[in-house]
C-alpha positions in Angstrom: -36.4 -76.5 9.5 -38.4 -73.6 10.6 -36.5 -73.3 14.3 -33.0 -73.9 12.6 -33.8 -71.0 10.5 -34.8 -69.0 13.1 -32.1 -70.0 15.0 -29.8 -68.7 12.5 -31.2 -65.6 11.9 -31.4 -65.0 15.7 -27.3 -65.9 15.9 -26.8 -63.4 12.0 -28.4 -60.7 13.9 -25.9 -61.5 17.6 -23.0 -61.1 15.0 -24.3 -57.8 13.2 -25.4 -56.2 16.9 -21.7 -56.5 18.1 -20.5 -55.3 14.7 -21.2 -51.6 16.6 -23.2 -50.0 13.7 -24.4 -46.7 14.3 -27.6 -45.2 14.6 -27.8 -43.2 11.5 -26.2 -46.7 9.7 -29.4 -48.4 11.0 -31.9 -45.9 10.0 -30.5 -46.1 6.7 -30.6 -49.7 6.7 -34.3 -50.0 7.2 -34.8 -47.4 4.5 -33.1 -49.5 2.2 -34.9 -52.6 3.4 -38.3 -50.6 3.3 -37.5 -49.7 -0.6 -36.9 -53.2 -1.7 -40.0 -54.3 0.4 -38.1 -56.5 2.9 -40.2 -57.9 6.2 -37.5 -56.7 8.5 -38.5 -57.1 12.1 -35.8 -54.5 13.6 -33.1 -52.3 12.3 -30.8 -55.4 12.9 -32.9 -57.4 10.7 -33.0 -55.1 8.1 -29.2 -55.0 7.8 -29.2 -59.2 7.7 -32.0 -59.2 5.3 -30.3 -57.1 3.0 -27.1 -59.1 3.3 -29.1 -62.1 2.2 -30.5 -60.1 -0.8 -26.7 -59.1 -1.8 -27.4 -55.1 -1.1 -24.7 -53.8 0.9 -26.7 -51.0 2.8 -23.1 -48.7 3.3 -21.8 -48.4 0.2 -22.0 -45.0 1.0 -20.8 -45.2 4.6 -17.7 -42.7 3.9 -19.8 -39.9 3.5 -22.0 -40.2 6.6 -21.1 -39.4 10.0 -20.4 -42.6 11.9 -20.7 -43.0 15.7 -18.5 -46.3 17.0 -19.3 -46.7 20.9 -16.1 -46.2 23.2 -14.5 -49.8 23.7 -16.2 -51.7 20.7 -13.7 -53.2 18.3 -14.9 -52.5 15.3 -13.4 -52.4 11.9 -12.5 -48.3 11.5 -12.1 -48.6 7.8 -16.0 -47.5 7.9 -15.4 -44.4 9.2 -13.7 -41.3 7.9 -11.8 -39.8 10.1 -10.8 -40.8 14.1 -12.7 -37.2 14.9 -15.9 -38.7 13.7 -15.9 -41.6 15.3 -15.1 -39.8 18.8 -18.2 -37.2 17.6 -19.9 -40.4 16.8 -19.5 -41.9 20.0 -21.3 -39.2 21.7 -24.7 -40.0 20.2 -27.3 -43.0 22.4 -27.1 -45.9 19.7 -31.3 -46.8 18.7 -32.2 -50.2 21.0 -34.4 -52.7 19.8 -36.1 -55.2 21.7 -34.9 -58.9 21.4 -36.3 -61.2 19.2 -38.2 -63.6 21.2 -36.1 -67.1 20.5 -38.4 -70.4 20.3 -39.4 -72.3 23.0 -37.5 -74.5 24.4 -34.4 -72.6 23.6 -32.6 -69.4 26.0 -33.1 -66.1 24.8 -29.4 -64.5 23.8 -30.4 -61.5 25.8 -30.3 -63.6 28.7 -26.3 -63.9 28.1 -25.2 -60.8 29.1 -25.7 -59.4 32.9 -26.6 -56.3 32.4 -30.3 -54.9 31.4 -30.6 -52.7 28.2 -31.1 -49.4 30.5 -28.1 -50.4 31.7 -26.4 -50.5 29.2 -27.6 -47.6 28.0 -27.1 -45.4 30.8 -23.4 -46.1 30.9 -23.2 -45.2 27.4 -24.5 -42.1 28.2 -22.4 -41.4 31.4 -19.6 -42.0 29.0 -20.7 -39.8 26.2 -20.7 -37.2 29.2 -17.5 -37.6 30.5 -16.2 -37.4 26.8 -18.3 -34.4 26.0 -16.7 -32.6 29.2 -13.4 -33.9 28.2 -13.2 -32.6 24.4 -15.0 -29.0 26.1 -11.6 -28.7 29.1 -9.2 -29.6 26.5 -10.8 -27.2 23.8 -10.9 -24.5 26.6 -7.6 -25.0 27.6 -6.4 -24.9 23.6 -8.2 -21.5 23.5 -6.8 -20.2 26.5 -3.0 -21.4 25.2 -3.7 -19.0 22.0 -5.3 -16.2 23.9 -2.2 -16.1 26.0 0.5 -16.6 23.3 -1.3 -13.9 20.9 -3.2 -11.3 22.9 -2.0 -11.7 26.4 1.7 -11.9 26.4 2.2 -9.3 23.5 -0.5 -6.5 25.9 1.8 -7.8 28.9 4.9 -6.6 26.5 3.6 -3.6 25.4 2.4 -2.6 29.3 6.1 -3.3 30.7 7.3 -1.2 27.9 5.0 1.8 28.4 5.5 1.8 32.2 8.9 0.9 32.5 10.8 1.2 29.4 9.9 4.3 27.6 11.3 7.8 28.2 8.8 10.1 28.7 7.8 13.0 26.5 6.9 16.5 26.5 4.7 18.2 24.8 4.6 22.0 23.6 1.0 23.3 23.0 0.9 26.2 20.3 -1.9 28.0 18.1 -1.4 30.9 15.4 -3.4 32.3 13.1 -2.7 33.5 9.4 -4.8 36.5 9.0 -5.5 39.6 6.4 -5.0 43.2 6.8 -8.4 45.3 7.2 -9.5 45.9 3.6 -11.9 49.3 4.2 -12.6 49.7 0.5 -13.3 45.7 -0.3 -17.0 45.7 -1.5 -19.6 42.3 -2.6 -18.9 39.0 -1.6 -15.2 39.8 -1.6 -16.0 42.4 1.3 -18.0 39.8 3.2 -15.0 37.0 3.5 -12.5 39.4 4.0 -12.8 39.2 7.8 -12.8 35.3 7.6 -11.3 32.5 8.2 -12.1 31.6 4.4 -10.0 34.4 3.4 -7.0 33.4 4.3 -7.7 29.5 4.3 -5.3 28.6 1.2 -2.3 30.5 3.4 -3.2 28.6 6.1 -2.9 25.4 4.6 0.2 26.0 2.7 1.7 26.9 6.3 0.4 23.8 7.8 2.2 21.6 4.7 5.2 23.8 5.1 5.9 23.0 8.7 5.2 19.2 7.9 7.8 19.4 4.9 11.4 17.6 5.2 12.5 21.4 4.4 11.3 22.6 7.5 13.0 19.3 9.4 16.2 19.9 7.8 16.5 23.9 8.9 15.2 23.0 12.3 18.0 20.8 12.6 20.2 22.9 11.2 19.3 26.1 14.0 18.0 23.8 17.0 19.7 20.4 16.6 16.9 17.9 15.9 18.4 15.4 15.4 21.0 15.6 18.0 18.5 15.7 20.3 17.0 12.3 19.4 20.2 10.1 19.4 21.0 10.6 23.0 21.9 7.6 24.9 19.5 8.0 27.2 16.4 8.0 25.3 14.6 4.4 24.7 15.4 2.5 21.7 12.4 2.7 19.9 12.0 6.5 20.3 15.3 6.4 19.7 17.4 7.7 16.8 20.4 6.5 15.5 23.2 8.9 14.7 23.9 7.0 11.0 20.1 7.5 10.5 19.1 8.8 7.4 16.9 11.7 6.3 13.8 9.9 6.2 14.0 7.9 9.6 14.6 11.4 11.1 11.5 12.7 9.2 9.7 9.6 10.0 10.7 10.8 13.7 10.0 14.3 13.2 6.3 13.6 12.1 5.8 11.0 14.8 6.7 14.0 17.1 5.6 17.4 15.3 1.5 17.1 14.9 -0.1 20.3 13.1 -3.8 20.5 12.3 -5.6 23.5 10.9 -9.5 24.0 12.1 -11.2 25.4 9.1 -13.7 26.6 11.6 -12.3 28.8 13.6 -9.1 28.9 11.1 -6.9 28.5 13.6 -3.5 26.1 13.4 -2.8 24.1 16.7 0.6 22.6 16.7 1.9 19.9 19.1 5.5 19.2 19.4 7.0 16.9 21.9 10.9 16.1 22.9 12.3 14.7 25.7 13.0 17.8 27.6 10.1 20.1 28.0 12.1 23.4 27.5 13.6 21.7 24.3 9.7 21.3 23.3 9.0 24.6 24.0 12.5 25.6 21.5 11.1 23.5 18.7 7.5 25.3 19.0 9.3 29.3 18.9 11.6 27.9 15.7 8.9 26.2 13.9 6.4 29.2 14.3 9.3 31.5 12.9 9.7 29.6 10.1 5.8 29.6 9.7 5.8 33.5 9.9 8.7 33.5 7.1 6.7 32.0 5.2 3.7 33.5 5.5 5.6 37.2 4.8 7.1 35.4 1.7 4.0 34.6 0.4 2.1 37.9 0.4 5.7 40.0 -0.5 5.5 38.0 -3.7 2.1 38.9 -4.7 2.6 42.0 -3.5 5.6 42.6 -5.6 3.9 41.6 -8.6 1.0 43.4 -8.5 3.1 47.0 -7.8 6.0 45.8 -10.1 3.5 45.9 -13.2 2.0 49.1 -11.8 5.5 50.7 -11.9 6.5 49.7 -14.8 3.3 50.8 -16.6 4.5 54.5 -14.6 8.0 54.2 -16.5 6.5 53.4 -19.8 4.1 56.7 -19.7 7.2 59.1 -18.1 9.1 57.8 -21.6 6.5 58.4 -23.7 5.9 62.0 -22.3 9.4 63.0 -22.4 9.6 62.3 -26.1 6.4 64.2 -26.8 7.9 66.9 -25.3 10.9 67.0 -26.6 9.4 66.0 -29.7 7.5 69.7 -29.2 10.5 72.0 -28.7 12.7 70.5 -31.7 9.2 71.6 -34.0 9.4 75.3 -32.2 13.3 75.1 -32.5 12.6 74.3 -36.3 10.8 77.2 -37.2 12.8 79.5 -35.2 9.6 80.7 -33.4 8.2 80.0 -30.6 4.7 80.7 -31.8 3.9 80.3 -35.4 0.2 81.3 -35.2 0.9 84.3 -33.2 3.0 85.3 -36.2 0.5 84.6 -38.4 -1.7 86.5 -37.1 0.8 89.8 -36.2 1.1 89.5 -40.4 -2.8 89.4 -41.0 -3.0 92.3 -38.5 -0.6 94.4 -40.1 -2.2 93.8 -43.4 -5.7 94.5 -41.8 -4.0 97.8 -40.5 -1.8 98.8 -43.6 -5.0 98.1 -46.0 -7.2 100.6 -43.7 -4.9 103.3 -44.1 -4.4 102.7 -47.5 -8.0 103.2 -48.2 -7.9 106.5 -46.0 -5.0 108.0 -48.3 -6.6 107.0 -51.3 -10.0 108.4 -50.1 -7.7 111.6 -49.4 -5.8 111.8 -52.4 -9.0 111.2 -54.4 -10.7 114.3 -52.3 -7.5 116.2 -53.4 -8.3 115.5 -57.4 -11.5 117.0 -56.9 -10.7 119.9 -56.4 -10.7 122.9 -59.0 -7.0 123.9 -58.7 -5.3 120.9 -55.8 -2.5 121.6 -53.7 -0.1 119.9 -56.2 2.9 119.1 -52.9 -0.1 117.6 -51.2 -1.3 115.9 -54.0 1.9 114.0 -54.5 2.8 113.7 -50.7 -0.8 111.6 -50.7 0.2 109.5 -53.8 3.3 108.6 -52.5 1.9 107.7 -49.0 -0.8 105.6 -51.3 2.2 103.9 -53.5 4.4 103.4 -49.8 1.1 101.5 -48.7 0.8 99.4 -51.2 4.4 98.3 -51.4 4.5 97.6 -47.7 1.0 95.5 -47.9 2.5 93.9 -51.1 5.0 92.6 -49.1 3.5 92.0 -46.5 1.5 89.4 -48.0 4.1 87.9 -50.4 5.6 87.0 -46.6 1.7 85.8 -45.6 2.1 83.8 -49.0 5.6 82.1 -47.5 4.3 81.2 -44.6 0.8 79.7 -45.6 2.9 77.5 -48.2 5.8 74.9 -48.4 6.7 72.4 -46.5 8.3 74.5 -44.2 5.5 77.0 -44.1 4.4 78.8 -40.2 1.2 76.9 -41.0 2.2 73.2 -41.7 4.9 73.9 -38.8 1.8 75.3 -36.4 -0.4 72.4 -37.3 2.6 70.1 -36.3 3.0 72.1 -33.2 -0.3 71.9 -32.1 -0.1 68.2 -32.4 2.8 68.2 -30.3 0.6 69.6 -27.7 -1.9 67.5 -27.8 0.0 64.4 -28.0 1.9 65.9 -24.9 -1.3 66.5 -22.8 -2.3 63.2 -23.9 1.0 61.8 -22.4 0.3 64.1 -19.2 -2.7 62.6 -18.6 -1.6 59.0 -19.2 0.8 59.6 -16.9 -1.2 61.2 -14.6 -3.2 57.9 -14.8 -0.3 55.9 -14.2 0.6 57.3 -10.8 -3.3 57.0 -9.7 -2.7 53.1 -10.9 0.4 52.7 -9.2 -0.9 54.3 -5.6 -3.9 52.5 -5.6 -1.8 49.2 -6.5 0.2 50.3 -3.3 -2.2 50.4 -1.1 -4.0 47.4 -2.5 -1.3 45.3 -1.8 -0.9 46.9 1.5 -4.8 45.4 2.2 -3.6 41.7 1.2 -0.7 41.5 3.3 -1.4 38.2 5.3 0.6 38.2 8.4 1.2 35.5 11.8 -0.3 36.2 15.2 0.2 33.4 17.9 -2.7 32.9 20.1 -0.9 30.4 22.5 2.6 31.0 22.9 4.6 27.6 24.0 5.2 27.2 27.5 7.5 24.1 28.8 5.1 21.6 30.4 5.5 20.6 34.1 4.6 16.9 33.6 5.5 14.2 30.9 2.6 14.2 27.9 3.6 10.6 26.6 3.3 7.8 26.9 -0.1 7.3 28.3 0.5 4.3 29.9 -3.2 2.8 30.6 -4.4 4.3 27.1 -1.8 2.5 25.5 -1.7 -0.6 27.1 -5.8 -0.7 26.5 -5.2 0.1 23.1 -2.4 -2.7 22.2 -4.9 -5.1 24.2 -7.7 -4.1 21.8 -5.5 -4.4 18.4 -3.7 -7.9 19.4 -7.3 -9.0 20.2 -9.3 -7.8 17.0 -5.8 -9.9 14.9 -6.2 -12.8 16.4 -9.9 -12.6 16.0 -9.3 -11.7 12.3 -6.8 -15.1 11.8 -9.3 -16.8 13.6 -12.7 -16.2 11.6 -10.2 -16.3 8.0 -9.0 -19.7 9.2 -12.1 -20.9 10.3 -14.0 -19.6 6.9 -11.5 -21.1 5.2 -11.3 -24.9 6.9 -15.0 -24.9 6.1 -14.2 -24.1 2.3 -11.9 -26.9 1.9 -14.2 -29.0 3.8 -17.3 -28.6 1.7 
């Protein structure tokens, strides 16, 4: 009983060895074995003994990686995927030595030919060969894709650049926007006069100017921009067509026209290339006219607001001081007199006078009474010059009386005189103000005019600017290379994702 069983083991564990388990398989067999505390002998054994027991050792076989030797037929249902049996195949299967059969019987090693290194080696020669076959035809698979996306699109781009495109020339300018010298300009106004940080804001409105669709239009309009770039000559990419619409000729106009402004030195370069260099060079004088229009519109309109308030400040004060004035001579008019306080004071003279020579004759005539027997003729001569005195100074102050009184009195009419003049000299001097404003306005303006000087006047160029062949052809190397890189790591990320 005890050799038929071993007999039968010895022919269970024939039939399980040319099953083609894997190595990992095994391993994972004699753990199992090992956990339900089975005597197994070998891996082999362990995978028989757990057959016996009912415990199938691979129910989780789909999720390992399994490794069927090259020309085993064995069922493939075990194994995932046909990529995991040919990784699988790679790996030298775990030997285990024979069991020893009983005596009297031949061992079922002693079947086959060939020795276990034997066998093993040529396992491993074929592993090899397999190894070096996936790596040529992964190689060759890389190369395929390197050539199709990097190589043949850089080859493209280089036949274009060296043999297709029409070359350009470029027009190298620089300007500057700058201020007048402000000699009076004091603080930290007087210390960034002289800048470049003074006139940075014009600068930069110059620079977006000459980038503007406006300026495109008008340099079409004087130089023929766009009639320049749809000539039959020029390549098709550079190209434009004659139906083309505003912005594909602006698109072609910035791809062409390159301004930059260096805060600092403050100075504006401007690039402009065209197909002819003397055309270039065209562009260049137009577009820095333009820029110098604009520059001269922009101060001119400061300017004039600055003097138009000034001036019309001026107006106001000549109005005003005409109408005190003639607001002065309709008062003198009024009173028919020029001078109502000089007549006022020719009537309180004339009293003065009249009373002091009353007083004399009365004095007289009184010396005349005194005497014993008075010359009566000189008596009454005195009287009478005393009565004529006091009728004249009567009068004279019933006249005083008129003219201190009333609303048409010489005084209220010399008080409204007076303030006449003063009202008028006020005037004077506001409008003496108001020409000191309006000069110094003037020449304040005349200190903020910002005007254009060109540094580097545009001279046609001997020798095609674009394209730089080499610098190009490097370039479109370098970008097809970094996209296919890009696609590659995203697809790879991604195939790992859906993987796990």
């Amino acid at each position: 009983m005890s050799s038929a069983t071993e007999h039968a083991a010895a022919t269970d564990i024939e039939a399980i060895k040319r099953e083609g388990l894997t190595g990992r398989q095994l391993r994972l067999a004699r753990r199992v074995a090992q956990t339900n505390d089975l005597p197994a002998t070998s891996d082999f054994d362990a995978v028989r003994l757990l057959r016996l027991r009912g415990i199938d050792p691979f129910k989780r076989a789909n999720m390992l990686e399994l490794v069927v030797p090259q020309g085993s037929k064995t069922d493939v249902a075990t194994t995932p995927s046909a990529d995991r049996s040919q990784v699988a195949a790679r790996q030298p299967l775990p030997q285990t030595s024979p069991v020893p059969a009983p005596a009297g019987r031949p061992s079922p090693a002693s079947a086959d030919p060939m020795s276990p290194a034997e066998r093993r080696n040529r396992e491993i020669r074929s592993i090899q060969l397999d190894i070096a076959r996936r790596r040529r035809r992964k190689m060759a698979l890389l190369g395929a894709r390197l050539g199709a996306f990097v190589l043949v699109p850089s080859i493209i781009a280089g036949y274009y650049y060296y043999a297709v495109a029409t070359p350009m020339y470029s027009s190298q300018s620089e300007f500057l926007v700058l201020k007048a010298d402000s000699t009076g300009a004091s603080g930290f106004g007087g210390l960034l006069s002289g800048t470049q940080f003074a006139t940075s804001q014009d600068s930069i409105a110059v620079q977006a100017y000459l980038q503007s669709k406006e300026a495109m239009r008008r340099l079409d309009d004087e130089a023929g921009f766009r009639a320049h770039f749809t000539q039959d000559w020029i390549d098709p990419i550079q190209r434009l067509d004659p139906d083309a619409s505003n912005d594909d000729a602006y698109s072609i106009y910035k791809r062409n026209v390159k301004i930059g402004y260096d805060p600092t030195e403050g100075v504006v370069r401007m690039e402009v290339s065209a197909a002819e260099p003397a055309v270039a060079a065209q562009f260049s004088q137009f577009l820095i006219s333009y820029a110098q229009e604009k520059v001269n519109h922009l101060s001119e309109q400061k300017r004039a607001d600055q003097v138009g308030d000034a001036e019309g400040a001026l107006r106001l004060a000549e109005q005003q001081r005409r109408e005190a004035q003639s607001q002065l001579v309709k008062l003198q008019q009024q009173g028919a007199v020029l001078d109502p306080e000089g007549v006022i004071a020719s009537l309180r003279s004339q009293i003065n006078t009249f009373e002091l020579q009353l007083q004399q004759k009365r004095l007289e005539l009184a010396a005349l009474q005194d005497n014993a027997r008075p010359n009566q003729a000189k008596v009454e001569g005195t009287a009478a010059d005393v009565k004529r005195l006091e009728f004249l100074i009567r009068e004279l102050n019933e006249r005083m009386t008129d003219a201190s009184q009333g609303e048409n009195s010489l005084a209220s009419l010399s008080v409204q005189i007076q303030m006449a003049q003063a009202d008028l000299a006020t005037r004077d001097m506001m409008l003496q103000s108001a020409l000191q404003q309006v000069e110094q306005t003037r020449m304040e303006a005349n200190r903020q005019v910002r005007y254009l000087t060109t540094a580097v006047e545009p001279v046609p160029a001997d020798t095609p600017s674009y394209p730089r062949r080499f610098e190009n052809t490097i370039l479109a190397f370098l970008i097809f290379s970094g996209i296919y890189l890009l696609c590659a790591l995203t697809a790879s990320i991604l195939r790992e994702q859906v993987s796990s």
